[in-house]
C-alpha positions, 0 to 999 in steps of 0.5 A, spaced: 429 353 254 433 358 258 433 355 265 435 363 267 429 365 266 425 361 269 420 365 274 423 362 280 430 367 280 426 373 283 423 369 289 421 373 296 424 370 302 418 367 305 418 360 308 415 356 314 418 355 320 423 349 321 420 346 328 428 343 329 431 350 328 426 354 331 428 358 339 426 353 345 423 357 350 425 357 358 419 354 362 416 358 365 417 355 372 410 358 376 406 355 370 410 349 369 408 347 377 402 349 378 397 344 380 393 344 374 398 343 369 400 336 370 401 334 362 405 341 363 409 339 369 410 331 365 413 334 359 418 338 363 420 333 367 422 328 360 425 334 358 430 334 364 430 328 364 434 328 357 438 333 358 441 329 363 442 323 359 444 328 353 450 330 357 453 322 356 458 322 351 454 315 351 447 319 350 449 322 344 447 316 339 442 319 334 435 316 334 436 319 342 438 326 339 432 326 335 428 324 340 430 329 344 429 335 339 422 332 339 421 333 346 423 340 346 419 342 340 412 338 343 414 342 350 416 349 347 409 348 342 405 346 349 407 351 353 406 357 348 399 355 347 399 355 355 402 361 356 398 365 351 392 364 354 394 366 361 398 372 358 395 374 352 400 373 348 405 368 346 413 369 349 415 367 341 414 371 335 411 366 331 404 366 329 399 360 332 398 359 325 405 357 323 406 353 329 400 349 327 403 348 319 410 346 322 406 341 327 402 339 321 409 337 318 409 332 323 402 330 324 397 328 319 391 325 323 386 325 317 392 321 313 393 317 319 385 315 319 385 313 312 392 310 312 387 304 317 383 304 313 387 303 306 392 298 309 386 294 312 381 295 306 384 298 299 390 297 299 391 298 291 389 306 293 397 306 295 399 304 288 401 310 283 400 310 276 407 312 275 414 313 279 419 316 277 426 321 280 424 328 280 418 331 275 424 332 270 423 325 268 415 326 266 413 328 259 408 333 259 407 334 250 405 326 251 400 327 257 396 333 253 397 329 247 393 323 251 387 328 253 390 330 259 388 337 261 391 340 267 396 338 272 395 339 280 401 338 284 403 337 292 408 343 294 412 340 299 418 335 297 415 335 290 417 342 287 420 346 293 424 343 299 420 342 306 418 349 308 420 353 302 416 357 298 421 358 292 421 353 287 426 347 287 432 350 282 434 343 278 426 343 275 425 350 272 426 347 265 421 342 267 416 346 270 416 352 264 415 346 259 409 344 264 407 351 263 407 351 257 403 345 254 398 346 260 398 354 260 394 356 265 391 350 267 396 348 272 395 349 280 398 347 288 394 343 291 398 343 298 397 340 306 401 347 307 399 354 303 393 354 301 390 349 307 385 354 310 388 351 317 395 353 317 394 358 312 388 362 313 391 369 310 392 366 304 400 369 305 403 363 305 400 362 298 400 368 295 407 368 295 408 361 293 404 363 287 409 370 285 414 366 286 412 360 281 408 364 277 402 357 279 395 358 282 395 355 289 388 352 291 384 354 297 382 349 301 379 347 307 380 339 308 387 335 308 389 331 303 388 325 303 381 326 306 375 330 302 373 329 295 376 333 287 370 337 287 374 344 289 379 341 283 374 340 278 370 346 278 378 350 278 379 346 272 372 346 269 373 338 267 373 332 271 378 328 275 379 323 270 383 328 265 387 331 271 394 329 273 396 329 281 404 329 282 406 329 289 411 325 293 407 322 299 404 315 297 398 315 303 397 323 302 398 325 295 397 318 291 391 315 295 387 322 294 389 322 287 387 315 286 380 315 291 378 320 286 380 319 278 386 322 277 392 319 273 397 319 279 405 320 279 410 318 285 416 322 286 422 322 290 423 327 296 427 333 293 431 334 300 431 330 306 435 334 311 429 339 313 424 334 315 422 332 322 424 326 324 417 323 325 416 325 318 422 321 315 421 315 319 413 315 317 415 316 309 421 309 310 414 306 312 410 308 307 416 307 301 416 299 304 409 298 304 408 300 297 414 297 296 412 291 298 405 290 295 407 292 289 413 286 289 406 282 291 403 284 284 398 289 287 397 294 282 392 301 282 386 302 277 388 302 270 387 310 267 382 310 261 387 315 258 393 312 260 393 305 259 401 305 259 403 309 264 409 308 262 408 311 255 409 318 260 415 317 262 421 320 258 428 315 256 433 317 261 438 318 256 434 325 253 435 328 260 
């Protein structure tokens, strides 16, 4: 298979915003002090507060820079709401609705209810079925010639770089077999396009589905919080004969395994346009799984796949 060939070469230039690169906005100085603004006046006062530190060679460690960035995204973030309100439009080009998928990079508050709740109560939820690289290392002819009948990938980290909406290059060769098995029976199932909350017009989506030729499902609810009814009825089969790929262990696995999928771990593709909450809450996650599965926790066996391993390709072949 032609790896030039593959539908991503022809991808439009269309991706989220990046919060760590996005214009800072100056305060504005009049609604910052006025007296019904108190968090507002806080946030600023931390503001200055480390620009002060960050301006000693000695303030320049990284953990301090990051923590910086941070305030600076969650201050320009608030005052643009704020300033919206009072003046009809925000000061920034950017849409509400990208300010609220860049935040939900960093922010899951659905997946931080359920990360209790499996940490406290079902911990095997977090194990996957299969971990493997990258989806280069999973055999596609073998999961169809088990039973299995569709594939539902994550977007994010899984097959395009944070915030991008054009496919990871090194996987075209991979996805185009994916496709060719599955046929059509392959979709994105993201807590970015296609999540009605950051991505109401379906835009986001629209243009991931040209740039990689997949169905990207609408919905409402984040991962790892609803049920796979929505799947179900898209793929007109049960859960049990579908196949969730991501690379969040409390996102993606949970809601993989909460619901009957046989559930595939990957490694985060890139990591340099990650938010640093983001970074620090994978390193947690990874540790934990880590941890439980060194302690012989293991998930539900899959009725299709009592061997998981069986999916996996031999190093060798790629």
């Amino acid at each position: 298979m032609n790896p030039a060939s593959t539908s991503f070469s022809a991808a439009p230039l269309f991706c989220y915003p990046n919060p760590n690169q996005h214009r800072r906005l100056r305060p504005n100085r009049n609604l910052v002090h006025s007296s019904s603004n108190k968090p507002l006046r806080r946030l600023s006062s931390l503001c200055t507060e480390q620009n002060e530190r960050n301006r000693s060679p000695d303030a320049r460690h990284s953990t301090n820079a990051h923590h910086h960035t941070f305030l600076e995204d969650l201050y320009s973030f608030t005052h643009s709401i704020s300033h919206s309100d009072h003046h009809g439009e925000p000061e920034d080009t950017m849409r509400w609705s990208d300010w609220k998928a860049a935040l939900g990079q960093r922010f899951n508050f659905e997946g931080i209810v359920s990360s209790v709740a499996v940490v406290t109560r079902d911990r095997k939820l977090v194990i996957p079925h299969v971990s493997v690289p990258d989806i280069r290392h999973i055999d596609w002819l073998e999961l169809h010639r088990r039973g299995f009948k569709g594939v539902v990938f994550d977007k994010d980290n899984t097959i395009t770089a944070p915030y991008s909406l054009t496919l990871w290059p090194p996987l075209g060769a991979s996805m185009d077999c994916c496709k060719s098995v599955f046929g059509n029976d392959i979709a994105v199932f993201s807590n970015s396009a296609g999540l009605s909350e950051y991505d109401p017009d379906g835009l986001k989506a629209r243009a991931l589905e040209k740039a990689i030729g997949i169905r990207v499902l609408r919905h409402r609810m984040k991962k790892p919080a609803g049920t796979s009814e929505e799947i179900e009825k898209h793929f007109g089969c049960t859960s049990s004969q579908l196949i969730m790929v991501g690379d969040r262990p409390f996102t993606d696995i949970v809601y993989g395994n909460r619901n009957g999928f046989l559930t595939i771990l990957t490694e985060p593709l890139s990591l340099s346009q990650e938010p640093f909450i983001v970074k620090q809450v994978r390193k947690l996650e990874v540790s934990l799984v880590s941890w439980w599965s060194s302690q012989g926790l293991k998930p539900s066996s899959h009725i299709l796949l009592p061997d998981p391993l069986q999916c996996v390709k031999d190093p060798s072949s790629l």
